[in-house]
C-alpha positions as CSV (number, residue, x, y, z in Angstrom):
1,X,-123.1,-35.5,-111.3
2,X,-126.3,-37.0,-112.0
3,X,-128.9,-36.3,-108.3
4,X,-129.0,-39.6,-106.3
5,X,-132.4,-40.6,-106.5
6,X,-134.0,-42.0,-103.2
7,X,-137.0,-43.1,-101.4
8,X,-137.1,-41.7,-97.5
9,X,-139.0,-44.6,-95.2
10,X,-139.8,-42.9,-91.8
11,X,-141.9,-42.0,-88.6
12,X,-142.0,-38.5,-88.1
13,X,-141.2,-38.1,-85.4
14,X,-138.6,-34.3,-84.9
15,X,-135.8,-35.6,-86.6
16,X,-137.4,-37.4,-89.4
17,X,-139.6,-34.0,-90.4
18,X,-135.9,-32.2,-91.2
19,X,-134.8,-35.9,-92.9
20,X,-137.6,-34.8,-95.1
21,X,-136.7,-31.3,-95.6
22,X,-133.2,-32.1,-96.2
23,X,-133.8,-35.0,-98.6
24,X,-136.6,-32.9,-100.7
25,X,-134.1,-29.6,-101.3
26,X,-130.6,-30.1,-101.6
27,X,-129.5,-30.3,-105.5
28,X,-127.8,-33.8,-105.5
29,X,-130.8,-36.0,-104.2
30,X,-133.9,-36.7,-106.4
31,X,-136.7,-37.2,-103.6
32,X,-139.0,-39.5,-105.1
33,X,-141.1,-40.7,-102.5
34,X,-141.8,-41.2,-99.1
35,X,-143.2,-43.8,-96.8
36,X,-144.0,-44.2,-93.4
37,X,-143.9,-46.8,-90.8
38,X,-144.9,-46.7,-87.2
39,X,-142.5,-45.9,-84.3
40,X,-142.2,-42.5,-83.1
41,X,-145.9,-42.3,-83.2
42,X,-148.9,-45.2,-84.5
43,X,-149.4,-45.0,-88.3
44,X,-152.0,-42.9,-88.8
45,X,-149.9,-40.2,-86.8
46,X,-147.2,-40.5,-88.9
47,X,-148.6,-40.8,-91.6
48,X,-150.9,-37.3,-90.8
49,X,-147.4,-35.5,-89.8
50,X,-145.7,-36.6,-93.5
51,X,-148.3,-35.1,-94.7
52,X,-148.3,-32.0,-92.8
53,X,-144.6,-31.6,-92.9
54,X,-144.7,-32.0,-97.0
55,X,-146.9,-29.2,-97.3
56,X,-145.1,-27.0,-94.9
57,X,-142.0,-27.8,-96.6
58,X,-143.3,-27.7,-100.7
59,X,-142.4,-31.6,-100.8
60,X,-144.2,-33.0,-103.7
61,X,-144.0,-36.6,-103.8
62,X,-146.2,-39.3,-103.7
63,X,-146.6,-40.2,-99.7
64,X,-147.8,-43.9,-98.9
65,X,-148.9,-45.4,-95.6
66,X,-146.9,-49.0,-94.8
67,X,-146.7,-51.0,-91.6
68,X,-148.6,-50.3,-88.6
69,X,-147.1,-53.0,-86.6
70,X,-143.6,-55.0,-86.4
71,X,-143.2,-58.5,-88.4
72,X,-144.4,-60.1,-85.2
73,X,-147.2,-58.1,-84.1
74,X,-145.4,-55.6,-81.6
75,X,-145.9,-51.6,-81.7
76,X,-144.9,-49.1,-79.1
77,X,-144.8,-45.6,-79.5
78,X,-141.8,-43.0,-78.4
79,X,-144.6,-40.4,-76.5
80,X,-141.9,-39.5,-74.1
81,X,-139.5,-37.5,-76.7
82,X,-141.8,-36.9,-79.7
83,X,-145.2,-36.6,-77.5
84,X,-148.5,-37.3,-78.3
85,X,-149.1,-36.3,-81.7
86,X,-145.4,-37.9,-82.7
87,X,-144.5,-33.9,-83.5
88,X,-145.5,-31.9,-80.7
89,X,-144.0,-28.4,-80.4
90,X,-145.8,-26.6,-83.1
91,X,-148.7,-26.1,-84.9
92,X,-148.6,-27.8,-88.5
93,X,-151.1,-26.8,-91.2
94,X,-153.9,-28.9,-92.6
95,X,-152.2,-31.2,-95.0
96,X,-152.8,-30.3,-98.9
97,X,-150.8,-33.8,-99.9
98,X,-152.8,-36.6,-101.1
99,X,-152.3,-40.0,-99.9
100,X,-151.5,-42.6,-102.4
101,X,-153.8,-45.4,-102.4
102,X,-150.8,-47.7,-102.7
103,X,-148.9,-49.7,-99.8
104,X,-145.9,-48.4,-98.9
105,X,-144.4,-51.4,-100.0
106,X,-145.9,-51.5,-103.2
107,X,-145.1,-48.1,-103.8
108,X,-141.4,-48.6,-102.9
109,X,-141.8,-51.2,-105.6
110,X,-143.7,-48.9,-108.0
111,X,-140.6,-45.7,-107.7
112,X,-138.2,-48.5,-108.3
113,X,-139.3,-50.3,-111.3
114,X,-140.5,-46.9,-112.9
115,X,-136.6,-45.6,-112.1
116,X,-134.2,-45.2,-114.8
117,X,-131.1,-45.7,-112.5
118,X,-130.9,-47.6,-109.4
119,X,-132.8,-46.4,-106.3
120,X,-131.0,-45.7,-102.7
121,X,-133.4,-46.8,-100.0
122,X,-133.2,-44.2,-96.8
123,X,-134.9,-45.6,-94.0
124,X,-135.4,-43.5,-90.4
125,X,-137.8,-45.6,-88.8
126,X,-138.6,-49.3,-87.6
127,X,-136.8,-51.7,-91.3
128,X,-140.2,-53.1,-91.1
129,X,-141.1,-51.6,-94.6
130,X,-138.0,-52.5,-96.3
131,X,-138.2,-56.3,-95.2
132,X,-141.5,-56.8,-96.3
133,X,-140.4,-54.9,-99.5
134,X,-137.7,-57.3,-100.0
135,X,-139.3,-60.4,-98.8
136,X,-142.0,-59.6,-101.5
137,X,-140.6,-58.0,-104.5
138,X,-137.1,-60.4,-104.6
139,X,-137.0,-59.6,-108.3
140,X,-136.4,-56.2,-107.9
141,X,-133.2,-56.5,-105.0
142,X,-131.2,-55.8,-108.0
143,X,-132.6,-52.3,-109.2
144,X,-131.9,-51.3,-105.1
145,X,-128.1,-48.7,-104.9
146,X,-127.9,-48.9,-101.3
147,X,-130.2,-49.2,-98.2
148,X,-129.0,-46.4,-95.7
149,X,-130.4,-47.1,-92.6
150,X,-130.7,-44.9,-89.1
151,X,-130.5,-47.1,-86.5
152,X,-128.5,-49.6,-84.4
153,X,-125.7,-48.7,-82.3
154,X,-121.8,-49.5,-81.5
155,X,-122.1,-49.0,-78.0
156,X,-125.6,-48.3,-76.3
157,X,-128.6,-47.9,-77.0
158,X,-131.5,-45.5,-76.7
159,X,-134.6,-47.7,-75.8
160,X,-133.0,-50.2,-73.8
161,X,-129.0,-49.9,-72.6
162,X,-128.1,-52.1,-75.5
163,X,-131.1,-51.3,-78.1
164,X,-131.6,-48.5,-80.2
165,X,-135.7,-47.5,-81.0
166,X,-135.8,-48.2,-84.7
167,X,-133.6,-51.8,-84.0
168,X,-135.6,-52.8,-81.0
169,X,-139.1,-51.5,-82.5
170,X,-138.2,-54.5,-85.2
171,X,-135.3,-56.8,-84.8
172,X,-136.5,-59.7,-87.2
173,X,-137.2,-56.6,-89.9
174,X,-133.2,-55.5,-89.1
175,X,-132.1,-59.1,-89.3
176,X,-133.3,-59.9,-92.7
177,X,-132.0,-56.3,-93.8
178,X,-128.8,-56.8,-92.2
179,X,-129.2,-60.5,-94.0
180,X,-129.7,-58.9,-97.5
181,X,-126.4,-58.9,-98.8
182,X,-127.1,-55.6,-100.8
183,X,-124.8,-52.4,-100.2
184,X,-125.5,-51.3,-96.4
185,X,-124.8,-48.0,-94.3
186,X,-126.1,-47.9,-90.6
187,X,-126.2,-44.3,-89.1
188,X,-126.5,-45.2,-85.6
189,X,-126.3,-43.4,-82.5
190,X,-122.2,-43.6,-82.0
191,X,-122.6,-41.2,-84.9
192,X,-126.1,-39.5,-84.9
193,X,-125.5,-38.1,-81.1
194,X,-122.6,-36.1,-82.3
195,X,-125.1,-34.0,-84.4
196,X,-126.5,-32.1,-81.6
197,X,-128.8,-29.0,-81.7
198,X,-126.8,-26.3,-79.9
199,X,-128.2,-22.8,-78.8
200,X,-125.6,-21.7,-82.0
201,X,-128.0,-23.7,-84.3
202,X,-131.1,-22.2,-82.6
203,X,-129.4,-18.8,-82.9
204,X,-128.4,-19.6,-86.9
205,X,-132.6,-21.0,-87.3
206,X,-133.8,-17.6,-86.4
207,X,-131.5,-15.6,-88.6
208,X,-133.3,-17.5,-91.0
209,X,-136.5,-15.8,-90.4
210,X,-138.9,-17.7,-92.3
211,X,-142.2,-19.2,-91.3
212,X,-140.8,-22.5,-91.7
213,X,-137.5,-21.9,-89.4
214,X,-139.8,-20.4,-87.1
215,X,-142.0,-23.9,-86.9
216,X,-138.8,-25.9,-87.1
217,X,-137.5,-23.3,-83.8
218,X,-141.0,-24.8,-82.0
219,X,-140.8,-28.0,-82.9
220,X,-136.8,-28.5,-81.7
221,X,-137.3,-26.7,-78.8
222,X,-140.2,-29.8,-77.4
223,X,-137.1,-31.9,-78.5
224,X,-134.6,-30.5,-76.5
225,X,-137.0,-30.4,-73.5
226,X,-138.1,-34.4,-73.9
227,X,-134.6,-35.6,-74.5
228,X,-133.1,-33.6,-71.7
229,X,-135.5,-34.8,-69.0
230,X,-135.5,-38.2,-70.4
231,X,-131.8,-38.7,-71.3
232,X,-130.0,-36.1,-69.3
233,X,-129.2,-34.3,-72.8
234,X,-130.1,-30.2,-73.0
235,X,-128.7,-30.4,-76.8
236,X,-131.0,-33.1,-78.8
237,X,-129.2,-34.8,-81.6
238,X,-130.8,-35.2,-84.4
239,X,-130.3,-38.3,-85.8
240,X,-132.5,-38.8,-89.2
241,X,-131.1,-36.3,-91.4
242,X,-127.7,-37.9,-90.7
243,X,-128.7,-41.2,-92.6
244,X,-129.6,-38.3,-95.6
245,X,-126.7,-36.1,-94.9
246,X,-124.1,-38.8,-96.2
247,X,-125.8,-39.3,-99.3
248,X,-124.8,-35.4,-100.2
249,X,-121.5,-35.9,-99.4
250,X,-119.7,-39.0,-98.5
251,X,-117.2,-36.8,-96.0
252,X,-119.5,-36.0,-93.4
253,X,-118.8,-38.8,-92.2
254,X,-116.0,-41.5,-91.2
255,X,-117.3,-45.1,-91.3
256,X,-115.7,-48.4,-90.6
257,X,-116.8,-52.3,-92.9
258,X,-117.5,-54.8,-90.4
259,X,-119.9,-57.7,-89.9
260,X,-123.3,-56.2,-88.2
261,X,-125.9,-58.7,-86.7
262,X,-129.2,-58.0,-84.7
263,X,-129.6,-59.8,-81.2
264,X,-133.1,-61.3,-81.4
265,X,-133.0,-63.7,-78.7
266,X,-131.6,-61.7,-75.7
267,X,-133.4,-61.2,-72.6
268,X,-132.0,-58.1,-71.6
269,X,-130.0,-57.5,-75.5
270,X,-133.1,-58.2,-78.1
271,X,-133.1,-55.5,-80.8
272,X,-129.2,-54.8,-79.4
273,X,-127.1,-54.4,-83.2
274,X,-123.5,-56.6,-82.4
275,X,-121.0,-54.5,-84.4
276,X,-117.7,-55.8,-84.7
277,X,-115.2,-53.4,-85.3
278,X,-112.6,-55.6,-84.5
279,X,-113.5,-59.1,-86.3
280,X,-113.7,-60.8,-83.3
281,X,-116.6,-63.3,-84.8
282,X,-114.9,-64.2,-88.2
283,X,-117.9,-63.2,-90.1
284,X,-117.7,-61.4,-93.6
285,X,-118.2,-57.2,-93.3
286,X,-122.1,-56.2,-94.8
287,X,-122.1,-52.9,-93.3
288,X,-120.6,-49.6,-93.4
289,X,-121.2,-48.4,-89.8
290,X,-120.8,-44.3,-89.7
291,X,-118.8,-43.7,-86.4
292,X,-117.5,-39.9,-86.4
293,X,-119.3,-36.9,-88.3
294,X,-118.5,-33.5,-89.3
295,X,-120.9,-31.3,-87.4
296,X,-120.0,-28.1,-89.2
297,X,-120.5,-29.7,-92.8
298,X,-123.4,-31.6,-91.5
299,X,-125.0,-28.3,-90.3
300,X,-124.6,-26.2,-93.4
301,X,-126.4,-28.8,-95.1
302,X,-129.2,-29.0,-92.6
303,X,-129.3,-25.0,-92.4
304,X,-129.1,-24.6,-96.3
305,X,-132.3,-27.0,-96.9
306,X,-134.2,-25.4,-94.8
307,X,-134.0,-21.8,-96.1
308,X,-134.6,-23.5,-99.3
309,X,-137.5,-24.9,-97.8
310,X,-138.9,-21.8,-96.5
311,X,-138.4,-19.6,-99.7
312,X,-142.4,-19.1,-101.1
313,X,-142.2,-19.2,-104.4
């Protein structure tokens, strides 16, 4: 089969820097861009650590800079779990990756009309960069696969008890996402927390024993240290390769069609994603929600990219 070709839109951010490595070296994806939005860290920090995590990793794509704030104005970063620089935990190198002078939007729109085949849009941040892409470039909705999104939860959330980050970073961008009627698949944390980082996949990183494993080693172990004084959790998940894991291989994870809406309007729910499993609104399904995963498969993916990653050629 033809390699699924894809543009990653993300905030790294831990778990977004091994969406990157995952979507840049395993055979059946065609990286062909990435983006960044802020959320895990303000834009120009993301935007430095894509950079820095592309020339770690031999990623070479064009990397554009998008949204710096939500459609309305807000911006908040996540210092508590990804720290200061938005990838604490080890030291990156210098980044030998040129910016492009594009948007991000406008490269998003660039990748796709320059595609031969449909593009799948992966997004592992704040949707603020996709709205805007399809608010703008309507013409082009057609030329989109799918829009894979991680974010957004089943049960609760992350940021607030109902709200997951990404969601609640930008509900109006989720809404007209959620909205688009184009083919949708929300990774959210029902599915992502079951992709944890165990003391086996520490012990399996430093069999690896490359420079790279070793940085990835540093930078999960800041993770695991964040997430357990903050959520009570001594095994992080890592949630943003999920939303790339699925494109690999449909059977990593079990999903379910059902009608997905954002709460905007809730005083204690805004940014909360209302997934109805059941059908209990009467509203039409627009979203595969991913609900269980297979951590083994998941993990041999993860694991195999990264010694790819780390092989100097």
């Amino acid at each position: 089969m033809k390699p699924i070709p894809l543009i990653l839109d993300c905030d790294p951010g831990h778990d977004d820097a091994l969406a990157m490595i995952l979507a840049a070296h395993n055979p059946a994806l065609k990286l062909l861009g990435i983006t960044t939005v802020s959320g895990n860290g303000g834009i120009t920090k993301v935007t430095l650590n894509a950079r820095r995590v592309a020339t770690l990793a031999r990623i070479n794509v064009p990397i554009a800079e998008g949204a710096g704030k939500s459609i309305l104005g807000a911006f908040e970063e996540a210092n508590d779990i990804h720290g200061e620089s938005a990838l604490d935990g080890a030291e990156l190198p210098t980044p030998s990756m040129e910016l492009s002078e594009l948007h991000a939007v406008d490269l998003i729109a660039k990748l796709i009309r320059e595609s031969s085949e449909p593009v799948t849009l992966v997004a592992t941040g704040p949707l603020t960069n996709v709205a805007l892409f399809l608010k703008m470039y309507p013409d082009l909705k057609s030329r989109i696969k799918e829009i894979v999104f991680m974010g957004g939860s089943a049960s609760r959330g992350n940021r607030t008890p109902y709200a997951e980050f990404n969601i609640w970073m930008d509900p109006e961008a989720a809404d007209v996402v959620l909205r688009s009627g184009l083919a949708l698949t929300m990774c959210g944390l029902d599915v992502t927390h079951q992709a944890l980082v165990t003391s086996k996949v520490f012990t399996r990183l430093q069999e690896i024993g490359t420079p790279l494993s070793e940085t990835i080693i540093g930078l999960l172990k800041f993770f695991a240290k964040t997430y357990d004084e903050v959520f009570e959790m001594p095994d992080p998940p890592l949630h943003d390769p999920v939303a790339i894991a699925l494109l690999i291989d449909r059977t990593v994870v079990k999903s379910r069609f059902v009608n997905v809406q954002t709460e905007l309007n809730g005083t204690l729910t805004r940014g909360a994603t209302v997934v109805d499993i059941h059908g209990r609104l009467g509203e039409n399904a627009n979203c595969n929600v991913a609900l269980e995963l297979d951590a083994d498969k998941f993990w041999e993916m993860m694991l195999d990219a990264i010694k790819k990653a780390g092989v100097t050629k």
